[in-house]
NUDO-218362 format. One line per field, with one value per residue: residue in three letters; x, y, z of N, C-alpha, C in turn. Coordinates in Angstrom, 3 decimals, always signed. Layout:
% residues N
keza Ala, ... $
n_px X, ... $
n_py Y, ... $
n_pz Z, ... $
ca_px X, ... $
ca_py Y, ... $
ca_pz Z, ... $
c_px X, ... $
c_py Y, ... $
c_pz Z, ... $
//
This chain:
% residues 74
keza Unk, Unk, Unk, Unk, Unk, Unk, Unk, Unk, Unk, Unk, Unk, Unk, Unk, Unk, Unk, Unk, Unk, Unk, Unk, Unk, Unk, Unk, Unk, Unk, Unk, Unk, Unk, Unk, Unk, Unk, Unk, Unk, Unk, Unk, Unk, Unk, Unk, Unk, Unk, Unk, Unk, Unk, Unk, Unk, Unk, Unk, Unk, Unk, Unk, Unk, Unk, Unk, Unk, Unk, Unk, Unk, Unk, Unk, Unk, Unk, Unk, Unk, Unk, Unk, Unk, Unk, Unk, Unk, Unk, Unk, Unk, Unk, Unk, Unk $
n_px +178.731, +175.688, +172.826, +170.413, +167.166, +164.831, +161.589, +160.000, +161.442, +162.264, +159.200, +159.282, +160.707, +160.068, +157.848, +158.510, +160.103, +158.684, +156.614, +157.948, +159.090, +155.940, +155.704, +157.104, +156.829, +154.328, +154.864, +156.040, +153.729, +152.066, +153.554, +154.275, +151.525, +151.236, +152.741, +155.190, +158.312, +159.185, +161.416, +160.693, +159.159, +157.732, +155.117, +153.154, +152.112, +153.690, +155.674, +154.890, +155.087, +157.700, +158.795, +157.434, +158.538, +161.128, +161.042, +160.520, +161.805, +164.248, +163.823, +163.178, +165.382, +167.368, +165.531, +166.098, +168.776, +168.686, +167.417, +166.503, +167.751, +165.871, +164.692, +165.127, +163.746, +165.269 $
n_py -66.915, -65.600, -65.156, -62.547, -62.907, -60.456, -61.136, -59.224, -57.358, -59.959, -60.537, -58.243, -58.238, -60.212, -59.702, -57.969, -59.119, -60.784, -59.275, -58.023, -60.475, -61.211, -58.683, -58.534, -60.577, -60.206, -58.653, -60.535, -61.762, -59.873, -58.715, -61.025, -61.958, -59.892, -60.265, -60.890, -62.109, -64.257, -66.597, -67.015, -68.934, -69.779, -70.498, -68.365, -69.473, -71.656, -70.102, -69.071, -71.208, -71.843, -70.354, -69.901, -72.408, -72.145, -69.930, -71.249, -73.585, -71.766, -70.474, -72.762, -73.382, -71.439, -71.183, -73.658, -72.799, -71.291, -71.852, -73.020, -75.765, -78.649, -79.260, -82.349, -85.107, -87.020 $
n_pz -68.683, -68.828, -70.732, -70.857, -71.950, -73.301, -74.106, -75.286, -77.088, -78.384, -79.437, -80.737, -82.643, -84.200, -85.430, -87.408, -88.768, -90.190, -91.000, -93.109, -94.872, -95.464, -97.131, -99.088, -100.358, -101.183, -102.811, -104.889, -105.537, -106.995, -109.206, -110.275, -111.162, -112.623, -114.972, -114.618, -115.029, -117.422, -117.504, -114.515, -113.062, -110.606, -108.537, -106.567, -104.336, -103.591, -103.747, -100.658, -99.150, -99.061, -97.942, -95.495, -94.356, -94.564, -92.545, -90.537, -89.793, -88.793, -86.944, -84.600, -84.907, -83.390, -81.471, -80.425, -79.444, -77.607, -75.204, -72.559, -71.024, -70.345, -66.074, -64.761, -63.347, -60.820 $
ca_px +178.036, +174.312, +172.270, +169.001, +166.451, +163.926, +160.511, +159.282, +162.001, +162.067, +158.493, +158.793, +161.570, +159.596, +156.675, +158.955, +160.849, +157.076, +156.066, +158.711, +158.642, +155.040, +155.410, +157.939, +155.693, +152.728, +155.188, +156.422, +152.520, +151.491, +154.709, +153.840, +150.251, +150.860, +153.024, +156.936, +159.756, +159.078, +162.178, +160.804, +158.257, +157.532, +153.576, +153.207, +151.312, +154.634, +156.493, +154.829, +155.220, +158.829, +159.317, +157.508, +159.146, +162.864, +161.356, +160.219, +163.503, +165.267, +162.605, +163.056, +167.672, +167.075, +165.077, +167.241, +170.175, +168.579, +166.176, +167.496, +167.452, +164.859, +165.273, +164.297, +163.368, +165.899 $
ca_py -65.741, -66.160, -63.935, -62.344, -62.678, -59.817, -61.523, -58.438, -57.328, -60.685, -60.545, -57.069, -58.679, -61.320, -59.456, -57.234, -59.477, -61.593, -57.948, -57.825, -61.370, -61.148, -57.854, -58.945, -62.640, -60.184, -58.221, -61.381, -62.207, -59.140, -58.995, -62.576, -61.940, -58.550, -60.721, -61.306, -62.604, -65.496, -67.439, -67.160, -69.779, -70.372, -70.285, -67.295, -69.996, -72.399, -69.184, -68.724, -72.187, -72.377, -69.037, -69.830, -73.546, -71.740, -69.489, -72.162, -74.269, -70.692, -69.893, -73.993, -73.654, -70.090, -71.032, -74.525, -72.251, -69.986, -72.120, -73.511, -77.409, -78.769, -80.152, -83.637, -85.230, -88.536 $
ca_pz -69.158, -68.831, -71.735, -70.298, -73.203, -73.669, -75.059, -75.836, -77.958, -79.808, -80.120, -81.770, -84.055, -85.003, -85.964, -88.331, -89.905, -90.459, -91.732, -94.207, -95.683, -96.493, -97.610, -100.159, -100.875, -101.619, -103.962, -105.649, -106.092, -107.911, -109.605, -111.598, -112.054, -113.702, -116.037, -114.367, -116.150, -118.787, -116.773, -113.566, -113.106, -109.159, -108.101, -105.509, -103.415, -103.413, -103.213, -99.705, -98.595, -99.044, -97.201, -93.790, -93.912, -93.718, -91.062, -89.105, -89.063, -88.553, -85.549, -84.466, -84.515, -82.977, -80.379, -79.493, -78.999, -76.543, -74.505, -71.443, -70.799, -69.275, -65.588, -64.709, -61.566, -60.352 $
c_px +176.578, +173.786, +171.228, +168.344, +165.315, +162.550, +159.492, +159.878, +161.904, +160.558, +158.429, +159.710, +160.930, +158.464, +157.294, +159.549, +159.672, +156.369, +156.478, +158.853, +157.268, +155.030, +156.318, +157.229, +154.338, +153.295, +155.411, +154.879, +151.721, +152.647, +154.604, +152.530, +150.209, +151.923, +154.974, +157.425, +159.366, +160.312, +161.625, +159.161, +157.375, +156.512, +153.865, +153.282, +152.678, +155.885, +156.590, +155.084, +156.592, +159.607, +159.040, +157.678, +160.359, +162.582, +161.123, +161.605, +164.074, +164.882, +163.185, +164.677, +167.583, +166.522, +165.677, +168.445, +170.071, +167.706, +166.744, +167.128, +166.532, +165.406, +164.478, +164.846, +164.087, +164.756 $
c_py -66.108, -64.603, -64.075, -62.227, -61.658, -60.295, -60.357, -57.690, -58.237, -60.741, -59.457, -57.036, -59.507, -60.705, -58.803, -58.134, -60.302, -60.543, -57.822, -58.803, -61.176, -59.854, -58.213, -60.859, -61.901, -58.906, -58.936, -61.213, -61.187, -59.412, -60.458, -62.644, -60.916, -59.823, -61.278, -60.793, -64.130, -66.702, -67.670, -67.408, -70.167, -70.068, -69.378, -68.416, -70.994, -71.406, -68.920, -69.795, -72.327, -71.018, -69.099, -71.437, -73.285, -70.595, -70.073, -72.857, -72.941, -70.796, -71.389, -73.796, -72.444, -70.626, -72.348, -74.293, -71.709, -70.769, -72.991, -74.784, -77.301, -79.396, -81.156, -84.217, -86.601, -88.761 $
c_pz -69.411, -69.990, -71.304, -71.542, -72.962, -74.487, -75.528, -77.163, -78.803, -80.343, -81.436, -83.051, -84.929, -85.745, -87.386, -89.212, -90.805, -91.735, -93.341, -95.251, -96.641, -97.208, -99.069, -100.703, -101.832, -102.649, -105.643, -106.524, -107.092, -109.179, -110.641, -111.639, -112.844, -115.094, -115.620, -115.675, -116.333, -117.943, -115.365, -113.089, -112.174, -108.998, -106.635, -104.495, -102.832, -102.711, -101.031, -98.819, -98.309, -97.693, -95.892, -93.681, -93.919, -92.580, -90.054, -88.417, -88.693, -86.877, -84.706, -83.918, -83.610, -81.268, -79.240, -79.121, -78.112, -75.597, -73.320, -71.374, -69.836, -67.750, -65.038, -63.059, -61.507, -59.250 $
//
């Protein structure tokens, strides 16, 4: 079963789900400068770091599942 990939579709996934992270990173960030929650301690700036280093490995396993082997020359 061979799966035809669409790069226009995943681009237009990737942009949304990109959309939606920071849109929720740049909620967090108001959200603890207006004042949070007293328990919940995390620096926006760390906040954002930790968020596009699990979409990278995601993006990284994602894209070694779908990417065809390379072929090499005997």
């Amino acid at each position: 079963m061979t799966m035809k990939l669409d790069l226009m579709k995943v681009g237009i996934g990737v942009a949304v789900v990109i959309g939606l992270v920071l849109t929720g990173v740049a909620g967090y960030a108001l959200f603890a400068t207006l004042g949070g929650i007293s328990g919940l301690t995390i620096a926006p700036e760390l906040f954002v770091s930790i968020v596009f280093g699990v979409l990278l490995l995601a993006a990284a396993a994602s894209v070694s599942k779908i990417a065809p082997t390379p072929r090499t020359r005997v």
